[in-house]
N, C-alpha and C positions, 0 to 999 in steps of 0.2 A: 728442760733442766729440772731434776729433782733438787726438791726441799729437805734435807735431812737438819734438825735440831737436837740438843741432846738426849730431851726425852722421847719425844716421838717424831714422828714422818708420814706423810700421807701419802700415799704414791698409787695410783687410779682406787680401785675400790679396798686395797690392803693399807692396813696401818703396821707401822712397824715402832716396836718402844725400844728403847734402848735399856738395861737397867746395867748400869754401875758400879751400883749399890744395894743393898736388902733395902735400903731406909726410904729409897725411889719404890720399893713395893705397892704401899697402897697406892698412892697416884696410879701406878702400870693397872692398878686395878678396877680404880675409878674407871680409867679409858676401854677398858675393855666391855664395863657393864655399858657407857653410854654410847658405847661401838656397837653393840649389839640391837641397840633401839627396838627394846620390846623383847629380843628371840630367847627363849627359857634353855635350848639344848645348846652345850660346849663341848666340843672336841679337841680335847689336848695332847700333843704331838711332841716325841722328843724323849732322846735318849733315856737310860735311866739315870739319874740323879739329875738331870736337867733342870726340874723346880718344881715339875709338875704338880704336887702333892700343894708346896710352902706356897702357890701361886692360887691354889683353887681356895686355901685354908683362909686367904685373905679376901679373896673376891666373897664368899659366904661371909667372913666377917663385914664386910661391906652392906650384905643385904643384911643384916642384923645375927646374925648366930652369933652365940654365945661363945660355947665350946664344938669346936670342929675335930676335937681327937684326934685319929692318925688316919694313915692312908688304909684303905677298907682293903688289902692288898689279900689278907686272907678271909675274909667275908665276902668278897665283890662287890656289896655296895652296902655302904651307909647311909640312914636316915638321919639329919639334922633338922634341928626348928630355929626356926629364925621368927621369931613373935612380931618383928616390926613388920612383917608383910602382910599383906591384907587377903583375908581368906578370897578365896575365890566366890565370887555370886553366879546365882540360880539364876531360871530366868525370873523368877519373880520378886530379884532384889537381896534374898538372902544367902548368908553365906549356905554353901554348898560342900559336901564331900566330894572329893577325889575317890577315884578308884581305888586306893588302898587305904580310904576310911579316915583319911586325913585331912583336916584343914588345909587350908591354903598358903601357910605357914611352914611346910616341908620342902626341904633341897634332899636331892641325892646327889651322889659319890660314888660312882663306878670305877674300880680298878681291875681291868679286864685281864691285865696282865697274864694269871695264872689258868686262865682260860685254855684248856686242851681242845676244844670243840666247839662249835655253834651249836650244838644241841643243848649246852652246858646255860647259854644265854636265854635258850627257850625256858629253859629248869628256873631259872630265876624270877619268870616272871617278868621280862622286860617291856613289855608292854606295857605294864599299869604303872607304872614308873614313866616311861619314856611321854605318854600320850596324856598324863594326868594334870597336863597344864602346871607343873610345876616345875624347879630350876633341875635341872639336871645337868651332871657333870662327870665327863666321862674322860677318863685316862685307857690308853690304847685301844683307841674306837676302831684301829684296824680290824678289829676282830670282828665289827658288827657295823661298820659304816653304811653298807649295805642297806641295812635294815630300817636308816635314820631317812627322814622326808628330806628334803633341799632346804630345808630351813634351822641350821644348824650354825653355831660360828665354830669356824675352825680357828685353834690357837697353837701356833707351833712354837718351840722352844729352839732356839740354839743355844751352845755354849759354846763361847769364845774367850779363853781364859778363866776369870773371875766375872766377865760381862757377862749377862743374858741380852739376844736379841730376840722378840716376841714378834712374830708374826700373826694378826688379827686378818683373815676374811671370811 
């Protein structure tokens, strides 16, 4: 027999949230960071206007960002800093750069959307992003899922009326 509650549900290794309401946001957001236990790449699934964007904007404010501005829909990805994260360390204890010269205090924002090509993802640079041990967040990862290790969480969106159902595996 499944467990179904208002806000979430666990059903074998998938979480499912229910949201209602915008104001059940942050909670749906909490569950997804201590869903993830540990895993830094998100893959976000779902129509468009589904929430994608208002849902990652909140998870980043979670891990400390400040200002998350808009969806990077014509850049392809934005760079945020979230100062409450703790730089990543060397092996000798200190903190360390990333590949793209950044503390350990950077989240990305991939909006793949307007992607014509895969070569287009090459052009970006997705590597030093994706492998830099930082949060990364990607909207229509169909484009390059491919490309991403098995260590990723996927996050689907339905829209059911005014409900959002959130699927976490």
């Amino acid at each position: 027999m499944q467990h179904f509650c208002h806000l979430c549900s666990i059903k074998s290794k998938m979480k499912v949230i229910s949201l209602k309401n915008i104001t059940e946001l942050p909670s749906a957001a909490e569950s997804i960071l201590k869903y993830a236990q540990g895993k830094k790449i998100f893959c976000f699934y779902g129509e468009l206007g589904a929430g994608k964007t208002t849902l990652i904007k909140e998870i980043c404010k979670q891990l400390g960002v400040i200002d998350t501005g808009s969806s990077p829909t014509y850049s392809i990805i934005n760079e945020y800093e979230a100062p409450l994260l703790s730089p990543q360390k060397g092996e000798d204890g200190l903190p360390s750069s990333s590949p793209m010269g950044r503390l350990g205090g950077a989240l990305y924002h991939f909006d793949l959307y307007r992607l014509k090509s895969e070569s287009e993802i090459y052009d970006i640079g997705y590597e030093d992003y994706i492998f830099s041990g930082n949060y990364c967040f990607i909207e229509w990862p169909e484009k390059m899922e491919h490309l991403l290790s098995e260590k990723y969480v996927k996050v689907k969106i339905n829209v059911d009326g005014e409900e959002r159902n959130i699927s976490i595996s």
